[in-house]
C-alpha positions in Angstrom: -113.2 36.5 9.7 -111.0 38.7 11.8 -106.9 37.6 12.1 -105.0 39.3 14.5 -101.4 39.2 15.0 -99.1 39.0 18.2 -95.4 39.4 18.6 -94.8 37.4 21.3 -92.1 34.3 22.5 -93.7 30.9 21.6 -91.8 27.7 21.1 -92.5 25.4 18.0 -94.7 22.7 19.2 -94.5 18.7 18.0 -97.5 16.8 16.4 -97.4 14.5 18.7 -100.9 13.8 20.5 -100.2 11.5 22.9 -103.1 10.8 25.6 -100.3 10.8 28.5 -99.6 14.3 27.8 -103.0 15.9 27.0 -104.7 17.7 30.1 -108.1 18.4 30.8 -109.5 21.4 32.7 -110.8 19.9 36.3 -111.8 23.1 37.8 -112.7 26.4 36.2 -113.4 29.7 38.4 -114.6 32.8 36.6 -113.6 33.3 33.0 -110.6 32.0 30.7 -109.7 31.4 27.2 -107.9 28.5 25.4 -105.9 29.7 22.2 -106.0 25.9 20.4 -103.7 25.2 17.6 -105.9 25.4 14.7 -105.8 22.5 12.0 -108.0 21.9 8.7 -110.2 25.3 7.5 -111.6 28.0 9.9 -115.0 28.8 9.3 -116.6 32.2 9.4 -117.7 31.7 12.7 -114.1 31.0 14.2 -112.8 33.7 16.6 -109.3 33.6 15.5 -105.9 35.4 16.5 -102.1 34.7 14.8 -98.8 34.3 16.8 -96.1 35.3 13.9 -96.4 32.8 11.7 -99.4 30.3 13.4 -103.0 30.7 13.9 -104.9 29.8 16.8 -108.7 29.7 17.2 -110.2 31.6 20.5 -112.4 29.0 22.7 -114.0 29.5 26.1 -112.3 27.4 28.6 -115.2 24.7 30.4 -114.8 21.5 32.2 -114.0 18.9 30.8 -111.8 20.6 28.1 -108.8 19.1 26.5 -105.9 20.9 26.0 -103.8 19.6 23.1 -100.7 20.3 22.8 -99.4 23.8 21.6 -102.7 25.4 23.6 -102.0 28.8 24.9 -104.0 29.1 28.1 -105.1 32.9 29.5 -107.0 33.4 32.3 -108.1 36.7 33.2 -108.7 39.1 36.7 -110.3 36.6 38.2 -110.0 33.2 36.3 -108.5 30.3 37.5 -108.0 26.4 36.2 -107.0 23.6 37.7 -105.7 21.1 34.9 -104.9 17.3 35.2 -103.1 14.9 32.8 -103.8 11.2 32.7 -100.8 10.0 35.1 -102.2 12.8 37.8 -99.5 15.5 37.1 -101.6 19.0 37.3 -101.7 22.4 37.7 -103.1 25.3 39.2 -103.3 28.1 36.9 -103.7 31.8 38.6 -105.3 34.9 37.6 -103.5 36.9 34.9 -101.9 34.6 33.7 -100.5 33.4 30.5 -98.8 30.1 29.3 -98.2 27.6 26.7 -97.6 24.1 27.1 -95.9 21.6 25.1 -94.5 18.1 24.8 -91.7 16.0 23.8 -92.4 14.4 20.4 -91.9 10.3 21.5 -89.9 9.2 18.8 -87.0 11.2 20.2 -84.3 9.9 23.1 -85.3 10.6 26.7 -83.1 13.6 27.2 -84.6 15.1 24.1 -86.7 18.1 23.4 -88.4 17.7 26.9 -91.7 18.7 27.6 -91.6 22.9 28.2 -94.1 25.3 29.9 -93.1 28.8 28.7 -95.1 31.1 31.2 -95.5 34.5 29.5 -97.2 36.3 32.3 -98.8 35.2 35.2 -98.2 32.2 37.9 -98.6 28.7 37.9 -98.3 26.0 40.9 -97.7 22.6 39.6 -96.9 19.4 41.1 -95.2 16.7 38.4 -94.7 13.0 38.6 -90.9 11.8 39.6 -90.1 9.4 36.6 -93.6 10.7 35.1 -94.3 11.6 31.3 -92.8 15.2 32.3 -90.6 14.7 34.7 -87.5 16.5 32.9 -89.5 19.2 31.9 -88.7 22.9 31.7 -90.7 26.0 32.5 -89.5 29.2 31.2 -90.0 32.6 32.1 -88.2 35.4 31.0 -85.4 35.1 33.0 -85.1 31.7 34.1 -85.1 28.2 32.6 -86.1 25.8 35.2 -86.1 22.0 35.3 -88.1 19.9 37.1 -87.6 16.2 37.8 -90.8 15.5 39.8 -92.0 17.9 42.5 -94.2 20.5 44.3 -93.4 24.0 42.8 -94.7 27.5 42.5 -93.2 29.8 39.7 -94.4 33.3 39.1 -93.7 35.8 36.1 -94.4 39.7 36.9 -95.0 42.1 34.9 -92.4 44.3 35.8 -89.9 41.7 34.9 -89.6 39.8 38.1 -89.5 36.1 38.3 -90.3 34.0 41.5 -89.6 30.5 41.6 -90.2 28.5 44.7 -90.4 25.1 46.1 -93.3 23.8 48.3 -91.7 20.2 48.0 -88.4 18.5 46.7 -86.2 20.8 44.6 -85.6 22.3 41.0 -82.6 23.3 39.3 -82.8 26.9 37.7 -80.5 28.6 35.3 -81.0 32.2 35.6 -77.5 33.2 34.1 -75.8 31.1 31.1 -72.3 32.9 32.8 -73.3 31.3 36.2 -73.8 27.7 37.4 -77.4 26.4 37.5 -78.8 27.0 41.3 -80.7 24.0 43.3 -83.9 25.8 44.8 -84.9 23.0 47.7 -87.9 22.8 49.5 -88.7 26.1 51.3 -86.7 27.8 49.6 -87.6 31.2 47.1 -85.8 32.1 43.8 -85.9 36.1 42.9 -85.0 36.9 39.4 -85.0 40.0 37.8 -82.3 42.0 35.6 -78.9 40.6 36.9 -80.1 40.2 40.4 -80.8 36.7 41.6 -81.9 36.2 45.6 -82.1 32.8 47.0 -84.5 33.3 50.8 -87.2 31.1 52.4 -90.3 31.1 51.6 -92.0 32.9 53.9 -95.8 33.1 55.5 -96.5 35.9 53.4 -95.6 34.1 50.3 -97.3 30.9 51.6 -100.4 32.1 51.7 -100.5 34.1 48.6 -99.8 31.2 47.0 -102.0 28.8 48.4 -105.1 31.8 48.0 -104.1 32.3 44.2 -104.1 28.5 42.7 -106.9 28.1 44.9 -110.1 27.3 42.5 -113.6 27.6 43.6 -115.0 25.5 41.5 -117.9 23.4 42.8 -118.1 19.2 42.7 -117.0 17.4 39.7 -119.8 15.1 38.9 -118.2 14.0 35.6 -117.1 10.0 35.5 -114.0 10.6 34.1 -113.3 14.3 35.8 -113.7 12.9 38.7 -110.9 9.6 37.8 -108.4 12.3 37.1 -109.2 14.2 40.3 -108.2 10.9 42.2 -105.6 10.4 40.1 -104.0 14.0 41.3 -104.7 12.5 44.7 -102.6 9.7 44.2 -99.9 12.1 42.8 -100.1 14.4 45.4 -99.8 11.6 47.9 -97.1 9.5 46.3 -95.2 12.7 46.4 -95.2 13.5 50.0 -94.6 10.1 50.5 -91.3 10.6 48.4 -89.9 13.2 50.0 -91.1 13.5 53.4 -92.2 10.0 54.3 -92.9 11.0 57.9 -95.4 13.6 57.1 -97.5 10.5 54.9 -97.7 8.4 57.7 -99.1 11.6 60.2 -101.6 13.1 57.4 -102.6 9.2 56.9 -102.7 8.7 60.6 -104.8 11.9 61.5 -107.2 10.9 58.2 -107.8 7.5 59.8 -108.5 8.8 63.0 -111.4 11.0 62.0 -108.9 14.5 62.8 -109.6 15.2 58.8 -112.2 14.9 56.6 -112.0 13.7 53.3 -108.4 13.7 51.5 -107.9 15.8 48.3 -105.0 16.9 46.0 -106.1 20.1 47.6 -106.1 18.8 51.3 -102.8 17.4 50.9 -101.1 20.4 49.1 -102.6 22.8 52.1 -101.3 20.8 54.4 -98.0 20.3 53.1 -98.0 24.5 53.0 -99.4 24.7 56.7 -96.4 22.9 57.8 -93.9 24.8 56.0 -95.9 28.3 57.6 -94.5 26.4 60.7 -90.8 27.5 60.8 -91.1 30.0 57.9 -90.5 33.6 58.4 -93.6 36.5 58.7 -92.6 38.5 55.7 -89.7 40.7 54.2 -90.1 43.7 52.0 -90.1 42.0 48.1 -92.2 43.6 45.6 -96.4 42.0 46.3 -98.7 40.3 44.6 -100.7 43.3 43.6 -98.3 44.1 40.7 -98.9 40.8 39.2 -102.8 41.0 39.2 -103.1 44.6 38.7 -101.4 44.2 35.1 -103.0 45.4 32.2 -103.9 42.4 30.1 -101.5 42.2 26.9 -104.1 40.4 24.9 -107.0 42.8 25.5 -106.2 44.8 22.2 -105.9 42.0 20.1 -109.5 40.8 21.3 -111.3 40.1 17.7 -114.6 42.7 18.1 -118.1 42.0 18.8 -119.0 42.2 15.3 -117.4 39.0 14.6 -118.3 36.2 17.9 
């Protein structure tokens, strides 16, 4: 049995398994791995790999998947997830990309050892519950501590050091400085991080799109009973959200859907949409550093891959 170690930022997780605040994987294009917390013995057949002082066993991600708390999801070139948690909160999970997820333990008070995403690498569009299980929450990068009481957001961790934050619907607050106050990031609006320079722009057309064509998952029909419950279940979040923050929007996308002008809704539908209109009054473009940089990075865990030898 092969052991591996990593010196990399992860947070201390909680034991806490509560069924609100497990995902499962929805959608899966291409290949990714789940590091899950391991608990009890390994066997010999484990593939394993250590984080300083905790060990993790190495799974295959596939649908269906639940991701406990403390999992480390890494997707790679050309992986992608979309993962959904029982109240309909999810996330689409890009190439490249690297992040752990954890969760408030529930004996603690409400504004207590929220529930934090810590995105080591990679980008990540999510869309959380306002008064939901994780509204409160933080995602961290490198540079930035965001926190997010229930929205539509896109947040983006380069390689080169660069953070992007930005907000397809409602608004985040972002601490990017402990010397300055937090900043409000509102819908439209782009957060660039990186060293002591912090940008706040629109979002532009250029960014739109690469947004919406990496968190987009070809994945094929869910067939599953209870996949498909929690794909509805993103629906209604999706739709409850718009409704929340721009009420006049619901009413046209409802409109159009019972006029026969669109087919079928989806969390996807709705969350293209939603970026449609924004491509509306946005910008073309200005000159920031691309995409490419992000998912022409070397992958950090290839050298700690256990080998062949040992599957």
């Amino acid at each position: 049995m092969r052991i591996v170690s990593i010196s990399l930022l992860f947070l201390a997780t909680g034991t806490v398994w509560a069924k609100d605040h497990v995902a499962r994987i929805v959608k899966l294009e291409a290949a990714a791995e789940i590091f899950v917390p391991i608990s009890g013995k390994a066997t010999p057949q484990d593939r394993l790999v250590k984080y300083l002082d905790r060990t993790f066993r190495i799974a295959n991600a596939e649908k269906g998947m639940k991701l406990g708390n403390g999992s480390v999801v890494n997707t790679g070139p050309s992986g992608k997830l979309k993962i959904v948690f029982n109240n309909g909160d999810h996330f689409y999970i890009s190439p490249n990309t690297q992040y752990v997820l954890n969760w408030k333990q529930e004996y603690l008070k409400e504004d207590e050892d929220p529930s934090t995403m810590t995105l080591l690498r990679g980008a990540v569009r999510g869309l959380v519950e306002k008064g939901g299980p994780r509204s409160g929450m933080k995602v961290i990068t490198k540079t930035t501590t965001m926190g997010v009481r229930g929205t539509d957001f896109h947040v983006a961790q380069f390689g080169s050091g660069l953070t992007q934050i930005s907000v397809i619907r409602g608004s985040i607050t972002v601490t990017a400085d402990r010397a300055v106050a937090p900043l409000v990031v509102e819908s439209g609006k782009t957060l660039l991080k990186k060293q002591e320079n912090v940008e706040l722009s629109a979002l532009t057309k250029t960014e739109l799109r690469e947004i919406t064509q990496t968190t987009a998952v070809a994945s094929g029909p869910v067939r599953d009973p209870e996949l498909k419950e929690l794909e509805e279940k993103s629906l209604a979040a999706t739709l409850t959200d718009l409704k929340t923050y721009e009420p006049a929007a619901y009413e046209e996308l409802i409109a159009d859907q019972k006029a026969g002008k669109i087919g079928q809704l989806s969390a996807e539908t709705v969350a293209l949409t939603t970026v449609k209109k924004l491509e509306q009054t946005a910008p073309e473009s200005k000159k920031k550093p691309g995409w490419a940089e992000l998912l022409q990075d070397e992958d950090p865990y290839e050298k700690y891959r256990p080998k062949t030898d040992n599957p």
